[in-house]
N, CA, C and O atoms as a GROMACS GRO file, in nm:
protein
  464
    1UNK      N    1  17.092   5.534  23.357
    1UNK     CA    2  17.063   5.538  23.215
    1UNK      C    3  17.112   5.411  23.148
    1UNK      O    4  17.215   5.356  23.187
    2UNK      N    5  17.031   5.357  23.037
    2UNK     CA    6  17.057   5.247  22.974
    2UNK      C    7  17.146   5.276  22.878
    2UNK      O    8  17.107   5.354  22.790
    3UNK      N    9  17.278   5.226  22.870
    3UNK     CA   10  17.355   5.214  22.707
    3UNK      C   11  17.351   5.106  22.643
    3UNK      O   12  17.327   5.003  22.705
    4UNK      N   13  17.369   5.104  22.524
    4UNK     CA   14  17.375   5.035  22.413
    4UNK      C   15  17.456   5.049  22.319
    4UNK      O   16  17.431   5.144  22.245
    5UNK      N   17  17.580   4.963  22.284
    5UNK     CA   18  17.668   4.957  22.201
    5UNK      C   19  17.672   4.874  22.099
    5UNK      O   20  17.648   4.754  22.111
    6UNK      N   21  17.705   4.932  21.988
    6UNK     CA   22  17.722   4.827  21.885
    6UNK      C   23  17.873   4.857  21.802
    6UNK      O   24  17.936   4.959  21.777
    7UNK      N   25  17.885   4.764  21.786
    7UNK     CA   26  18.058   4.733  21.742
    7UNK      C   27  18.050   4.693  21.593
    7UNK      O   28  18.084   4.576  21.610
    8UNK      N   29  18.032   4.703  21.468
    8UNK     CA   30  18.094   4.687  21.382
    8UNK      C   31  18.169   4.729  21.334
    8UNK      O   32  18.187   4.847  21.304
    9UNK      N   33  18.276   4.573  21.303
    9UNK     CA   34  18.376   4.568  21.244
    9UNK      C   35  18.379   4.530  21.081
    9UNK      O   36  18.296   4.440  21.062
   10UNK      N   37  18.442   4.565  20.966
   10UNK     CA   38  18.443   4.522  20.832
   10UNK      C   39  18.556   4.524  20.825
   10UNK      O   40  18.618   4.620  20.873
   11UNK      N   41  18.648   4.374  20.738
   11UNK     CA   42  18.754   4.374  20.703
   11UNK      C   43  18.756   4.300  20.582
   11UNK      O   44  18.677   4.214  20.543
   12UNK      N   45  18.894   4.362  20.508
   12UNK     CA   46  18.924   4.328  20.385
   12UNK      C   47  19.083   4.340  20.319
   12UNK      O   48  19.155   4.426  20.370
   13UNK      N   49  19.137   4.257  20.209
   13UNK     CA   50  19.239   4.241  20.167
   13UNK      C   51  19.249   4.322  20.053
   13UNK      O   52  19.174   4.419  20.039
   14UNK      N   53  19.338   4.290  19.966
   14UNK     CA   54  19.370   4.360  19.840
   14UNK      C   55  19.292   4.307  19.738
   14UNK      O   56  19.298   4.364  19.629
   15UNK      N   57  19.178   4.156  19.758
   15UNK     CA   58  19.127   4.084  19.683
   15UNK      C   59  18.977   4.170  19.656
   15UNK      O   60  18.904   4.183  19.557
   16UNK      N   61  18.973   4.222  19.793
   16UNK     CA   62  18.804   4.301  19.805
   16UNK      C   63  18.844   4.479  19.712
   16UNK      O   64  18.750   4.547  19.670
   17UNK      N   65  18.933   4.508  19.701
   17UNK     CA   66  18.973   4.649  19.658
   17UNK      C   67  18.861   4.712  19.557
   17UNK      O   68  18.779   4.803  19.573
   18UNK      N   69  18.885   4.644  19.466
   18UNK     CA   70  18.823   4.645  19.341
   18UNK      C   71  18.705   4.563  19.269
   18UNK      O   72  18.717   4.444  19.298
   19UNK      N   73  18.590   4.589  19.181
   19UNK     CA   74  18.540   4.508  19.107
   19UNK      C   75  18.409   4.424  19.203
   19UNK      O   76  18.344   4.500  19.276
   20UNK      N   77  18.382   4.324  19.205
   20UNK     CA   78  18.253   4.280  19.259
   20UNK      C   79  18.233   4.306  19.397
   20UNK      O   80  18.157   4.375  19.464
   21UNK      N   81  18.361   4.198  19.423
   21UNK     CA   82  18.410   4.199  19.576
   21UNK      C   83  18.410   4.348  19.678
   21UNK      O   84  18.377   4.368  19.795
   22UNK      N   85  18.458   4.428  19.580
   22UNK     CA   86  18.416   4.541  19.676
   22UNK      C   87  18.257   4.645  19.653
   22UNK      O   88  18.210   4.746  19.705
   23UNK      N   89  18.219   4.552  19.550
   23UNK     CA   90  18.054   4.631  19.532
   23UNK      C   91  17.993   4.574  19.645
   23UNK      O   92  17.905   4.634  19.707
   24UNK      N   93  18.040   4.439  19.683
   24UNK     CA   94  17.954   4.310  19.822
   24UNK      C   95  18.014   4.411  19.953
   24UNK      O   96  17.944   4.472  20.033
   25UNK      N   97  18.135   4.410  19.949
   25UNK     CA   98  18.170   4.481  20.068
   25UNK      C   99  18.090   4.645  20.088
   25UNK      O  100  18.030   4.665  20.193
   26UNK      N  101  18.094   4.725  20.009
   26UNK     CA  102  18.049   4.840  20.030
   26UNK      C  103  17.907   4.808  20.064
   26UNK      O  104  17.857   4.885  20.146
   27UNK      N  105  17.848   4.732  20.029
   27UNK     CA  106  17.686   4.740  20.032
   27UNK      C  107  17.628   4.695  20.218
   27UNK      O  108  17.519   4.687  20.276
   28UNK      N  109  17.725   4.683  20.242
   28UNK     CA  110  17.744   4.601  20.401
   28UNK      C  111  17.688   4.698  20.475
   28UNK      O  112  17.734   4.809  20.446
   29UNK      N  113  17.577   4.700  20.590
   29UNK     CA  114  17.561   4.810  20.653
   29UNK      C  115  17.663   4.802  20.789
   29UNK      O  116  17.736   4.708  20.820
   30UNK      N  117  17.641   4.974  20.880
   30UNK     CA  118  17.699   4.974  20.949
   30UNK      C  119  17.633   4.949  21.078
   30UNK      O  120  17.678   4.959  21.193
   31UNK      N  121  17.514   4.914  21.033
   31UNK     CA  122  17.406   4.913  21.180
   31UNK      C  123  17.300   4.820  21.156
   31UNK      O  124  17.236   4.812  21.051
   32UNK      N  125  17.282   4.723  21.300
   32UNK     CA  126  17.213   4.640  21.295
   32UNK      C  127  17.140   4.646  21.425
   32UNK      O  128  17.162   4.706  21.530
   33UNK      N  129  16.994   4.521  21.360
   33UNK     CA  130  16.900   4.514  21.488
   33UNK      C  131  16.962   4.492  21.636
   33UNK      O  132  17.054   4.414  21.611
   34UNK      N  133  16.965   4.511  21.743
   34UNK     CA  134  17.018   4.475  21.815
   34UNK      C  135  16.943   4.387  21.951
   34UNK      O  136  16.833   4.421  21.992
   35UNK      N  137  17.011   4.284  22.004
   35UNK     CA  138  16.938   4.152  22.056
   35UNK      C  139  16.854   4.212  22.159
   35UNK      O  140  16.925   4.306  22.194
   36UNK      N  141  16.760   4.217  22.223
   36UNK     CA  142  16.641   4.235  22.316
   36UNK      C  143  16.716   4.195  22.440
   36UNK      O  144  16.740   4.076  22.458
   37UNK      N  145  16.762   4.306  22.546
   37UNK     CA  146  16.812   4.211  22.675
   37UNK      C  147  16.797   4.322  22.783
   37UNK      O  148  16.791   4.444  22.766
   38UNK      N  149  16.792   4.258  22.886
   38UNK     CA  150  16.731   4.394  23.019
   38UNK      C  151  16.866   4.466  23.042
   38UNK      O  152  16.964   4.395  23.065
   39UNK      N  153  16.880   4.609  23.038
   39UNK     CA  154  17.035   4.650  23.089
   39UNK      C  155  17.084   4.660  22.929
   39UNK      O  156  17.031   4.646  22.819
   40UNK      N  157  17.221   4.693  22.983
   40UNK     CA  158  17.359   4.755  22.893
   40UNK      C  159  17.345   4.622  22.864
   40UNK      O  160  17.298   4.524  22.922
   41UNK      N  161  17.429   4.656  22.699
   41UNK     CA  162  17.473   4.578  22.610
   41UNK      C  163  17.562   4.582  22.534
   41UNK      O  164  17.540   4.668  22.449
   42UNK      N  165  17.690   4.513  22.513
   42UNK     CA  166  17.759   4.550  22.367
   42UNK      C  167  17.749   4.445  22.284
   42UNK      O  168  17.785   4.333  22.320
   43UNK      N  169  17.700   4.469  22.163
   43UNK     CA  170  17.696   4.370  22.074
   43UNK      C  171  17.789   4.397  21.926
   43UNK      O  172  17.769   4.480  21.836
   44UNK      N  173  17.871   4.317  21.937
   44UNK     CA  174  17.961   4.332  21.827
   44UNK      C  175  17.923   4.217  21.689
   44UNK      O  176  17.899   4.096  21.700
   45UNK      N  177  17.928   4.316  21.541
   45UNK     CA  178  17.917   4.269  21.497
   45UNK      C  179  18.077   4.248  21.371
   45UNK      O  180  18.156   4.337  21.339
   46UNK      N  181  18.080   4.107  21.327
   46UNK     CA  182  18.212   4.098  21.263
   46UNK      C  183  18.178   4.060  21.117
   46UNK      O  184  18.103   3.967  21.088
   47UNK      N  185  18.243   4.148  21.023
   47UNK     CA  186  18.178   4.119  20.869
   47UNK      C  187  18.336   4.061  20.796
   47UNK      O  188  18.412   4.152  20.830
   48UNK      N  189  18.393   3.993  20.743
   48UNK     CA  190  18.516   3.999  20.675
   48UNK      C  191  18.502   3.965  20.531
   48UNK      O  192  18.388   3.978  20.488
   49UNK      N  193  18.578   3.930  20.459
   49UNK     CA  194  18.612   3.886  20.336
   49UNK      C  195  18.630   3.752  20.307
   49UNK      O  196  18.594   3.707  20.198
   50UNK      N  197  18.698   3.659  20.419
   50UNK     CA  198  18.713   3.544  20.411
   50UNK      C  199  18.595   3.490  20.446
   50UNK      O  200  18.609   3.368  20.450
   51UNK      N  201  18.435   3.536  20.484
   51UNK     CA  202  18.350   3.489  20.516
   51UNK      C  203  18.237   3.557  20.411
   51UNK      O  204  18.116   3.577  20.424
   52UNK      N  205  18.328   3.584  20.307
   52UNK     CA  206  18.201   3.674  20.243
   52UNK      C  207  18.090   3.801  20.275
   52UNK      O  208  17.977   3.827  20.233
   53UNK      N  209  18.207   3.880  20.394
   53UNK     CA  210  18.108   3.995  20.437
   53UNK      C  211  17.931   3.931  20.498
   53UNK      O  212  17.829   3.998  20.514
   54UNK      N  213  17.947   3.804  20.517
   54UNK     CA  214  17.841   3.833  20.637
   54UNK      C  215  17.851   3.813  20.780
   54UNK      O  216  17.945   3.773  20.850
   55UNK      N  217  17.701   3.861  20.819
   55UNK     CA  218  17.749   3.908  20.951
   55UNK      C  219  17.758   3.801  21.056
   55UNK      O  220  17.683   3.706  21.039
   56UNK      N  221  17.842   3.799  21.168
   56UNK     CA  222  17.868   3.718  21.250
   56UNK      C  223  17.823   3.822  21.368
   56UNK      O  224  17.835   3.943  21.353
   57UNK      N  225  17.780   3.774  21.464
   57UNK     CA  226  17.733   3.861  21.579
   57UNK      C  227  17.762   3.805  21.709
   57UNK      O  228  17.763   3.684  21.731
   58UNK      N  229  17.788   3.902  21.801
   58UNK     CA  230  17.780   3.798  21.989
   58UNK      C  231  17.785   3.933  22.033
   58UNK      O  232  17.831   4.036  21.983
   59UNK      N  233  17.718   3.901  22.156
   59UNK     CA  234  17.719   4.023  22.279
   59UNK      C  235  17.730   3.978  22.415
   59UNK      O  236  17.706   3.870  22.469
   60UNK      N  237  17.781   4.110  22.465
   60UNK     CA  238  17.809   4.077  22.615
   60UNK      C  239  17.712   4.179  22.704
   60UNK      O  240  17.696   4.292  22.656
   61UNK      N  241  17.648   4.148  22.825
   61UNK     CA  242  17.628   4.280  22.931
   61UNK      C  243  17.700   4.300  22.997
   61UNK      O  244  17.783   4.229  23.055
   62UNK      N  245  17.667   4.451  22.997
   62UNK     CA  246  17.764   4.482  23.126
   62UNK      C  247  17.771   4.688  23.076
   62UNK      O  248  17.761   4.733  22.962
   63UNK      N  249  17.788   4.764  23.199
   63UNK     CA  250  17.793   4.893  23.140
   63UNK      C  251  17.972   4.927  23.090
   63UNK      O  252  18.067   4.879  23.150
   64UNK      N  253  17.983   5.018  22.967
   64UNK     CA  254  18.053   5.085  22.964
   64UNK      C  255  18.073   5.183  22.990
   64UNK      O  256  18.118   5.264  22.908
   65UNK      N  257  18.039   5.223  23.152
   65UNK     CA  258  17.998   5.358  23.184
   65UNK      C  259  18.061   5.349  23.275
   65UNK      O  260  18.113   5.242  23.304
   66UNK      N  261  18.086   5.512  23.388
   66UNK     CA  262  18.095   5.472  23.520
   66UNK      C  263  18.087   5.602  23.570
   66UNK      O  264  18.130   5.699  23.507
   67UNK      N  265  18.030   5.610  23.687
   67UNK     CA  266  17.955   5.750  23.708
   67UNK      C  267  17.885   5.837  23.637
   67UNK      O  268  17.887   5.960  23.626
   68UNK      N  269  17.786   5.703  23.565
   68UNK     CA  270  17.723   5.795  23.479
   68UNK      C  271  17.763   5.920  23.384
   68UNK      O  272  17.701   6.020  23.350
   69UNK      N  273  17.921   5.861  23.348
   69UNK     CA  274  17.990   5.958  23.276
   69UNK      C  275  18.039   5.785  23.128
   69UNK      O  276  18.096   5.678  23.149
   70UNK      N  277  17.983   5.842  23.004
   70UNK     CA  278  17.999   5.721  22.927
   70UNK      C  279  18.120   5.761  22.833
   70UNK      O  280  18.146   5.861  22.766
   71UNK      N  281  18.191   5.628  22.860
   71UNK     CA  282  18.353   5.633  22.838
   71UNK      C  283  18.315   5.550  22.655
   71UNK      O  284  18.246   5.452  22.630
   72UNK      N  285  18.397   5.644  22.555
   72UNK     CA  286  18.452   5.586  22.443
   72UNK      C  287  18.524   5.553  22.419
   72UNK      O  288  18.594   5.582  22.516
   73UNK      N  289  18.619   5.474  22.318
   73UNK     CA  290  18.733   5.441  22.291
   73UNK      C  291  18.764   5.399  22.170
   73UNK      O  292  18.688   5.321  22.114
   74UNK      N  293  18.890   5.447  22.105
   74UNK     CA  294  18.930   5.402  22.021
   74UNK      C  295  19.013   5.290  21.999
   74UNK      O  296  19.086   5.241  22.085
   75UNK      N  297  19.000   5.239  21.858
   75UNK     CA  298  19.082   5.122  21.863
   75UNK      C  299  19.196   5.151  21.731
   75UNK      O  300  19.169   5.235  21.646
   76UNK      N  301  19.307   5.081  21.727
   76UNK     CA  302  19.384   5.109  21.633
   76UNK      C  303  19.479   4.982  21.615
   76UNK      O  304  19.471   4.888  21.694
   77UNK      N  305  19.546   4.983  21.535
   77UNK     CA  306  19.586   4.791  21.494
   77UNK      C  307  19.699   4.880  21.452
   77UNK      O  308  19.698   5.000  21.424
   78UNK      N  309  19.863   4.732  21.456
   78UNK     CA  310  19.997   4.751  21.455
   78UNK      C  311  19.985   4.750  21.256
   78UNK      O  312  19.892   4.690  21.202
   79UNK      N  313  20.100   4.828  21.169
   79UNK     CA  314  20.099   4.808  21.056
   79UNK      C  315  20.218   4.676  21.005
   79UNK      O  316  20.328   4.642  21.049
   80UNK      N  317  20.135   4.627  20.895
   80UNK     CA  318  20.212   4.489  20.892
   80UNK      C  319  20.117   4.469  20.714
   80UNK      O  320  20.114   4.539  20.613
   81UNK      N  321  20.062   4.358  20.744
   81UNK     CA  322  20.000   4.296  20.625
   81UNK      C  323  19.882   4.434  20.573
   81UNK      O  324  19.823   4.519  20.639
   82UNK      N  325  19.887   4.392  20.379
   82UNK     CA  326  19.786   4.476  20.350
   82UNK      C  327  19.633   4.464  20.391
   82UNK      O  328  19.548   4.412  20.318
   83UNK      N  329  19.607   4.520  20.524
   83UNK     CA  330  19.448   4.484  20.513
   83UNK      C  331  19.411   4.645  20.556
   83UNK      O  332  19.487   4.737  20.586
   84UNK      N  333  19.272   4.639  20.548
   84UNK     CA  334  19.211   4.744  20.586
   84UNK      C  335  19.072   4.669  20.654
   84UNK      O  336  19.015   4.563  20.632
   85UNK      N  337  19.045   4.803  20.768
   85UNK     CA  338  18.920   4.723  20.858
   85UNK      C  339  18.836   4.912  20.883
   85UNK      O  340  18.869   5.023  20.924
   86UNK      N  341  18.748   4.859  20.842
   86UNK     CA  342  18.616   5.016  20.918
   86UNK      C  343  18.546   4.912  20.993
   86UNK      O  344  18.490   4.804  20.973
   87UNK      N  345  18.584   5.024  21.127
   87UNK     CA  346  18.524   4.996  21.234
   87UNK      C  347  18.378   5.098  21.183
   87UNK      O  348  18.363   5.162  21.079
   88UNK      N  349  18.272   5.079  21.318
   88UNK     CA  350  18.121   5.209  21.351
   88UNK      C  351  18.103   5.179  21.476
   88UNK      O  352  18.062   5.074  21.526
   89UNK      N  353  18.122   5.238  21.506
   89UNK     CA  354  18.068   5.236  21.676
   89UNK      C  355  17.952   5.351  21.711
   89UNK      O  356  17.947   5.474  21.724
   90UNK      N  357  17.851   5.220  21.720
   90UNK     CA  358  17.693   5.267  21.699
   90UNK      C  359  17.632   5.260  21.908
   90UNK      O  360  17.592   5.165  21.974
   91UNK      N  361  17.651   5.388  21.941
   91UNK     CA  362  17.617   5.413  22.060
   91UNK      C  363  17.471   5.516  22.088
   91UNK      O  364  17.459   5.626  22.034
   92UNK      N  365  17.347   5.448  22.198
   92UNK     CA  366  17.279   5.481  22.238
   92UNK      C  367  17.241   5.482  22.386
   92UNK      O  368  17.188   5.393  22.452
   93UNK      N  369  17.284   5.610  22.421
   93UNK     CA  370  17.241   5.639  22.529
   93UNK      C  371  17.137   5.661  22.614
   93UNK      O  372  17.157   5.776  22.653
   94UNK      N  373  17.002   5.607  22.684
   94UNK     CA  374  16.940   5.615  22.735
   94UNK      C  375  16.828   5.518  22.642
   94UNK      O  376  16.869   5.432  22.565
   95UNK      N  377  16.693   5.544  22.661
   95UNK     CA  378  16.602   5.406  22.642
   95UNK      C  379  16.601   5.420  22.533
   95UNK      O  380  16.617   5.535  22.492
   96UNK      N  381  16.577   5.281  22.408
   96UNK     CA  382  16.631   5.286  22.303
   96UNK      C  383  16.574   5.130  22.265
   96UNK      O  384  16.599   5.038  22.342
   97UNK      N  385  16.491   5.106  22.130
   97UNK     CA  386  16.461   5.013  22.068
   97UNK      C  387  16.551   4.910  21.975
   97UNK      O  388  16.651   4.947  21.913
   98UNK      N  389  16.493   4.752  21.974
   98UNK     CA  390  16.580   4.716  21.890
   98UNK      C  391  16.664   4.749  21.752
   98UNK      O  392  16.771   4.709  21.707
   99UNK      N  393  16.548   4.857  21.700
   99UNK     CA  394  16.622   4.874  21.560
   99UNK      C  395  16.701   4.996  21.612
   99UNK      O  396  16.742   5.052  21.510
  100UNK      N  397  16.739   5.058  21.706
  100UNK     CA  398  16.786   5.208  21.728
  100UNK      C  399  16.943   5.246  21.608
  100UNK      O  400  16.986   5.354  21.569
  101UNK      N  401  16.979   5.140  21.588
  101UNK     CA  402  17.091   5.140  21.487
  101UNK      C  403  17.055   5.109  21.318
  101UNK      O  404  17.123   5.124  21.216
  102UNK      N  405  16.950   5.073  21.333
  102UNK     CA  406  16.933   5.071  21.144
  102UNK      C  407  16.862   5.160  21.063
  102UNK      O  408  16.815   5.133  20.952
  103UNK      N  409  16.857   5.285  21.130
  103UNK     CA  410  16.804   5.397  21.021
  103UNK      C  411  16.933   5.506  21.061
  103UNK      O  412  17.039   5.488  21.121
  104UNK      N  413  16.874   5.615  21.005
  104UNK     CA  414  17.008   5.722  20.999
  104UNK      C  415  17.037   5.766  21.157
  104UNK      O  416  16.941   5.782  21.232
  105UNK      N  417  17.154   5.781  21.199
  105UNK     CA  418  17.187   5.847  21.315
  105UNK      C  419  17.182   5.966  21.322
  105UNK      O  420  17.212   6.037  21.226
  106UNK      N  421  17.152   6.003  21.414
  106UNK     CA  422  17.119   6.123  21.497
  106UNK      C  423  17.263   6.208  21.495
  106UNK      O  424  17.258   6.329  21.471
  107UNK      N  425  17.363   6.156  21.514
  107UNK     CA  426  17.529   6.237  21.521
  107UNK      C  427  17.586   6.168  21.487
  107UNK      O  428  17.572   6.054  21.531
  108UNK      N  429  17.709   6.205  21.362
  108UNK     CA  430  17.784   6.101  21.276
  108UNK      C  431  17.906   6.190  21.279
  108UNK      O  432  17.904   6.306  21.238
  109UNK      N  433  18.029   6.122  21.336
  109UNK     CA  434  18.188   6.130  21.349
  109UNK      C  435  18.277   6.040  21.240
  109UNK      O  436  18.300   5.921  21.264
  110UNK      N  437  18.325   6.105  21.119
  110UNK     CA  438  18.366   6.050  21.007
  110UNK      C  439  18.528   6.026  21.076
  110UNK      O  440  18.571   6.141  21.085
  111UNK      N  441  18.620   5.946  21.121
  111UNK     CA  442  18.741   5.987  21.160
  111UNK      C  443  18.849   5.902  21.034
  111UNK      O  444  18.971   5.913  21.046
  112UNK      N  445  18.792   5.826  20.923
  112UNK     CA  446  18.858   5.799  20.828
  112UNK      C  447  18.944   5.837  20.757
  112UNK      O  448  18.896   5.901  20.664
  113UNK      N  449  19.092   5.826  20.753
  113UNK     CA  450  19.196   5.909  20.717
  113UNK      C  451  19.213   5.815  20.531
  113UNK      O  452  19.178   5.699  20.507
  114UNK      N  453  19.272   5.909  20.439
  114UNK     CA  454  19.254   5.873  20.334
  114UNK      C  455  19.397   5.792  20.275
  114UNK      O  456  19.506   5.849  20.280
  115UNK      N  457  19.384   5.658  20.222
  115UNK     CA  458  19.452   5.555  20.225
  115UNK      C  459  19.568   5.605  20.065
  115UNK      O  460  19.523   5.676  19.975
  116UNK      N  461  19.702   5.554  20.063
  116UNK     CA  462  19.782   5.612  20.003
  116UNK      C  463  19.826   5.498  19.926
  116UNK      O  464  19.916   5.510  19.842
   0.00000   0.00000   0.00000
């Protein structure tokens, strides 16, 4: 079976919180076209603040699978400076078109804990 991963990342400071900056940030999607290539793919995409929330993109092949049993993972960062980052991890399993990530998904896992 073919997978397909997509990795976006969005990050932001205390500058994006409020007011324009975070009307630009919110409007950011979480899913994009993804590059045409034979086989597994992960293509990560990176949006920040210091770049004005656009998108930067690169991918690698290779499966994240193994025995046909497909492995997820979470990621989680040390606490330190004020930032905040939403990850999406946009996964398709089996045959699957370039746009398979830019309309609504099929199964959506909210795991966003609410900021204090």
């Amino acid at each position: 079976m073919d997978v397909v991963t997509q990795w976006v990342r969005t990050s932001w400071t205390k500058r994006s919180r409020g007011g324009p900056a975070a009307t630009v940030r919110n409007a950011v999607p979480v899913g994009f076209t993804v590059p045409v290539r034979n086989g597994p793919v992960l293509h990560e995409v990176l949006m920040d603040e210091a770049h004005d929330f656009e998108p930067h993109a690169s991918f690698r092949e290779g499966r994240p699978e193994r025995d046909d049993v497909l492995l997820l993972y979470r990621f989680s960062s040390r606490l330190g400076e004020w930032t905040c980052r939403l990850d999406t991890l946009n996964v398709a399993y089996g045959p699957a078109t370039a746009d398979v990530f830019t309309g609504d998904p099929t199964r959506h896992v909210d795991e966003r804990g609410l900021l204090r």
